[in-house]
C-alpha positions in Angstrom: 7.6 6.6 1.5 4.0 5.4 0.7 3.4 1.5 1.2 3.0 1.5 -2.3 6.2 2.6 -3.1 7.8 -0.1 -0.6 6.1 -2.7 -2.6 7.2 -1.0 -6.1 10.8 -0.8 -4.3 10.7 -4.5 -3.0 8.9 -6.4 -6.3 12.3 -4.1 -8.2 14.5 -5.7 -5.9 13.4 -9.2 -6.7 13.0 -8.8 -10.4 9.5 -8.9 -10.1 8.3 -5.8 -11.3 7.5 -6.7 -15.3 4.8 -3.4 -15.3 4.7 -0.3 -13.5 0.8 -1.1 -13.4 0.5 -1.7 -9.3 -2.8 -1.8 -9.2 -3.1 -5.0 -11.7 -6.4 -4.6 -14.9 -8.6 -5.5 -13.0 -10.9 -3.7 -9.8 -10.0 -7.3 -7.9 -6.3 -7.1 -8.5 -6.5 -3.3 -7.4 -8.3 -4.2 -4.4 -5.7 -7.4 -3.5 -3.3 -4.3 -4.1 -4.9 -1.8 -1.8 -5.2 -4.6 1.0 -2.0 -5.7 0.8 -0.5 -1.6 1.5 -3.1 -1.1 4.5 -1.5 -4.4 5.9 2.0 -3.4 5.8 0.8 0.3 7.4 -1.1 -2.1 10.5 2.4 -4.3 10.9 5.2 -2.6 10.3 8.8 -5.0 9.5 9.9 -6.0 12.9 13.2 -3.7 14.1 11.8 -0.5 12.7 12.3 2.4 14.5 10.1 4.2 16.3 7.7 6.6 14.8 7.2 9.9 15.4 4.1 11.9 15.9 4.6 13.3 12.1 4.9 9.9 11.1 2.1 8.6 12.5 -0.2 11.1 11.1 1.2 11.0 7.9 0.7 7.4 8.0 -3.0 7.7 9.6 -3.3 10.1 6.3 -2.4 7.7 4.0 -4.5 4.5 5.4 -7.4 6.8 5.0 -6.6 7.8 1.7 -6.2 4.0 1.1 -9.3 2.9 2.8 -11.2 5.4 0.5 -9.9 4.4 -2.5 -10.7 1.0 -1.4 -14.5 1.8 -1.0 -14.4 3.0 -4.6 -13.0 -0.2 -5.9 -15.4 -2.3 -4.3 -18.5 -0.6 -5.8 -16.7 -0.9 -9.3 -16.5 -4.9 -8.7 
């Protein structure tokens, strides 16, 4: 599961979720967005399991997907 579709999963949980937008209308709110999900990949919830080499890469993959996406969001703002 991407961190994005943790966050989705956990602003559900609350009753927070009143749009499926997660990126917000504006290139700020999508770049608090994209910050927020390379956090959570840099600290994971404490009492996870470990990760496996798969894992890891597949996370590595998707930080540098998010990192690049983030570099286009800053040169729209």
């Amino acid at each position: 599961m991407t961190a994005a579709g943790v966050q989705t999963a956990i602003r559900w949980a609350k009753g927070e979720l009143e749009q499926t937008d997660l990126l917000g209308s504006s290139a700020e709110s999508a770049i608090d967005a994209v910050n927020k999900w390379i956090y959570d990949l840099d600290h994971p919830l404490a009492g996870q399991p470990v990760r496996s080499i798969d894992e890891q890469r597949m996370i590595m993959q998707e930080k540098a997907f998010y990192e690049a996406f983030l570099e286009k969001l800053k040169e729209l703002s």
